[in-house]
C-alpha positions as CSV (number, residue, x, y, z in Angstrom):
1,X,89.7,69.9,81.7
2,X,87.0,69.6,79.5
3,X,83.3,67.2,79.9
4,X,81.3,66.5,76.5
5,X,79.6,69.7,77.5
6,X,81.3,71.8,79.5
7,X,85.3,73.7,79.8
8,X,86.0,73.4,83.6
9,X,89.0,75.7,85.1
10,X,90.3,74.7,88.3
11,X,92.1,77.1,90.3
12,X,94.2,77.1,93.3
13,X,96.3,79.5,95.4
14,X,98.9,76.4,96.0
15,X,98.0,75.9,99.4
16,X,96.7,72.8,101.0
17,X,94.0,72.4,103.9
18,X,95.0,70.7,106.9
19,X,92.1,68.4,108.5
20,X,91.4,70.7,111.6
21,X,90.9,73.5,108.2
22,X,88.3,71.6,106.6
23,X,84.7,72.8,108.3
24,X,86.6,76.6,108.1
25,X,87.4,76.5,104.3
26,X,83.6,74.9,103.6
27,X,82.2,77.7,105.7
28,X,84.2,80.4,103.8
29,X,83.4,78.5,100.5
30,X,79.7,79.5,101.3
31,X,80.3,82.4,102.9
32,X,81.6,83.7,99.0
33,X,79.3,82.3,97.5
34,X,76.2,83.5,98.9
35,X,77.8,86.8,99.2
36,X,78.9,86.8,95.7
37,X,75.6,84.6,94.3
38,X,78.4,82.8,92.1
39,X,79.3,79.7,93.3
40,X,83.0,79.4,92.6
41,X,84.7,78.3,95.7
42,X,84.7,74.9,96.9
43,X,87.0,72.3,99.1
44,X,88.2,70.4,96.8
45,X,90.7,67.4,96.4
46,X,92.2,68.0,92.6
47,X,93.9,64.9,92.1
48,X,96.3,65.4,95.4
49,X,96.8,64.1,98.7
50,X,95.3,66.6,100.2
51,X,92.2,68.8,100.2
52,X,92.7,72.5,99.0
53,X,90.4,75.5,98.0
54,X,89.5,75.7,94.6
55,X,88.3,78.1,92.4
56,X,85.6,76.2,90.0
57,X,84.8,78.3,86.2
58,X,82.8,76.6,83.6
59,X,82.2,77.5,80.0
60,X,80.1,75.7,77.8
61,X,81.5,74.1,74.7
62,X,78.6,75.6,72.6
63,X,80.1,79.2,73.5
64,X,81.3,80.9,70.7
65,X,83.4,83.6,70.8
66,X,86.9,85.4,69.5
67,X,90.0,84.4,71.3
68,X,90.4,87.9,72.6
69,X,86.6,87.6,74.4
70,X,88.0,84.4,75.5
71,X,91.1,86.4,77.0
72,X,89.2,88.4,78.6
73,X,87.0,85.9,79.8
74,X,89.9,84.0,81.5
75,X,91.7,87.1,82.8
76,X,88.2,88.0,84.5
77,X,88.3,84.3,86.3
78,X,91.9,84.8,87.5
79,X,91.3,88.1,89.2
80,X,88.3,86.5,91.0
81,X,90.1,83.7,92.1
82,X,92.7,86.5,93.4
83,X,90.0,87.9,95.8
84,X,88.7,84.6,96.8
85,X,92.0,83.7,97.9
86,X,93.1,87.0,99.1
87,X,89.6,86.9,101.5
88,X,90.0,83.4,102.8
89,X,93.7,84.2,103.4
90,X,92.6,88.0,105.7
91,X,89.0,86.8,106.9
92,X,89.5,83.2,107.5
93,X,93.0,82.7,108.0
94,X,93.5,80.0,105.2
């Protein structure tokens, strides 16, 4: 989706929290992100019935660059959302 300022990817590994899940997925959500000093993970509810994990990118709209950076750009989000996931699945159970 896109703001008046900003590209914003949303990313999920398909899987929704249940509500006992909820203070475990915030915890591992800050767990990454302090560990990775990115802050990428959240709980989030995209536009379901249910809470999930979500990996958050941004890009701003000013960016400019070739559609092969931007490739490479998007192919570098997807393989951190792959560990992100892959974590909270082994650490966290999620």
């Amino acid at each position: 989706m896109t703001t008046r300022e900003l590209l914003v990817a949303f990313m999920t590994d398909g899987h929704v929290l249940r509500e006992d899940q909820l203070a475990l997925a915030a915890a591992a959500a800050n767990a990454w992100n302090t560990e990775q000093l990115i802050p990428m993970l959240s709980v989030w509810d995209v536009r379901g019935p249910h809470p999930c994990l979500a990996g958050v990118c941004v890009l701003p709209l000013t960016s400019r660059m070739t559609p092969r950076d931007f490739d490479r750009l998007a192919s570098d989000w997807a393989e951190r959302a792959r560990q992100m996931f892959t974590r909270c699945q082994e650490v966290f159970g999620l």
